[in-house]
N, C-alpha and C positions, 0 to 999 in steps of 0.2 A: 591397518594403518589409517591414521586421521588423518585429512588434509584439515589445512587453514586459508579462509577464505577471509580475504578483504571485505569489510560489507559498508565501511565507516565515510564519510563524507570527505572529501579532501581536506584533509589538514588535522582528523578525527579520524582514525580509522579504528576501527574494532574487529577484533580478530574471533572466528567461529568458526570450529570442526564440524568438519563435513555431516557427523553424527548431531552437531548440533540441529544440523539446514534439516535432518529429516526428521529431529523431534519436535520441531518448532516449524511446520510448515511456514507458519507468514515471515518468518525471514526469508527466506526465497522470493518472493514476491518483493521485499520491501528491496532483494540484491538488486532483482531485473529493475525496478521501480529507479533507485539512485543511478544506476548504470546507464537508462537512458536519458532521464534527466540531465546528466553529465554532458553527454550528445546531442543532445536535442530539448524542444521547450515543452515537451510532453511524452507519455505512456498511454497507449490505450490497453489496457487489459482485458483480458479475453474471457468468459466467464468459468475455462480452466483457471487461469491464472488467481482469479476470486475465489474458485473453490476453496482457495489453501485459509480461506478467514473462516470457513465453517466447515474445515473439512468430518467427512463424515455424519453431520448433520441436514436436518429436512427441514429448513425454515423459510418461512414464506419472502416477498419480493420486498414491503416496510422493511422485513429486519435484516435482508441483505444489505440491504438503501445504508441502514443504519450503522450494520458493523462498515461497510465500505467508508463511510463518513466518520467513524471514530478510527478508524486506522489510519485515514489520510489526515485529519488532525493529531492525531499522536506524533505523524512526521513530517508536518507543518509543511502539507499538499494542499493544493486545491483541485476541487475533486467533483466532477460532473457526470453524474450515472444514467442509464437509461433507468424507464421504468421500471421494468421486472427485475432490476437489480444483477444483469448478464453482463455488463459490458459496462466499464468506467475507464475515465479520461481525467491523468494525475497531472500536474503541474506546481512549479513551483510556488509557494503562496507567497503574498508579500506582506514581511513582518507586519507592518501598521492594520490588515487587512483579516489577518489571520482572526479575531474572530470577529467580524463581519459574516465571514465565511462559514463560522460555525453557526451561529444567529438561521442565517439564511436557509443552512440547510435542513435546519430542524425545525422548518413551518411546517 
């Protein structure tokens, strides 16, 4: 039996079975991601929690940097990583800002 999970923004919500979350790992991430946001003015993710953008892949700490930075603009975050690409800090962006943000992070 599939459940359905909320994953949608307030007022947007999109609906995903449970078989979806585990074939699409980064919805999982993007659920925990909304869900604090909602609660609070930030996410720090854990470099478990980043696994799920390459899981199963060996890729160096640039291209963590970078898929972390294309998933937080796909969901219009702002998004501040350590080096080696283990540990990023999401936040809401702000519309007029959003790309600035992209600009920036791709020096």
């Amino acid at each position: 039996m599939n459940t359905v999970t909320s994953l949608g923004k307030t007022g947007s919500n999109t609906a995903v079975s449970s078989g979806e979350l585990a074939e699409i790992p980064w919805l999982q991430l993007r659920a925990r991601i909304r869900q604090a946001l909602s609660e609070h003015n930030h996410y720090v993710a854990s470099s478990e929690d980043l696994s799920l953008l390459w899981r199963g892949e060996r890729i160096d700490a640039s291209e963590r940097r970078r898929r972390i930075t294309v998933f937080a603009a796909q969901h219009q975050w702002r998004v501040e990583t350590r080096s080696d690409g283990t540990t990023a800090r999401f936040q809401p962006a702000p519309v007029s800002g959003l790309r600035e943000i992209l600009s920036r992070n791709h020096e």
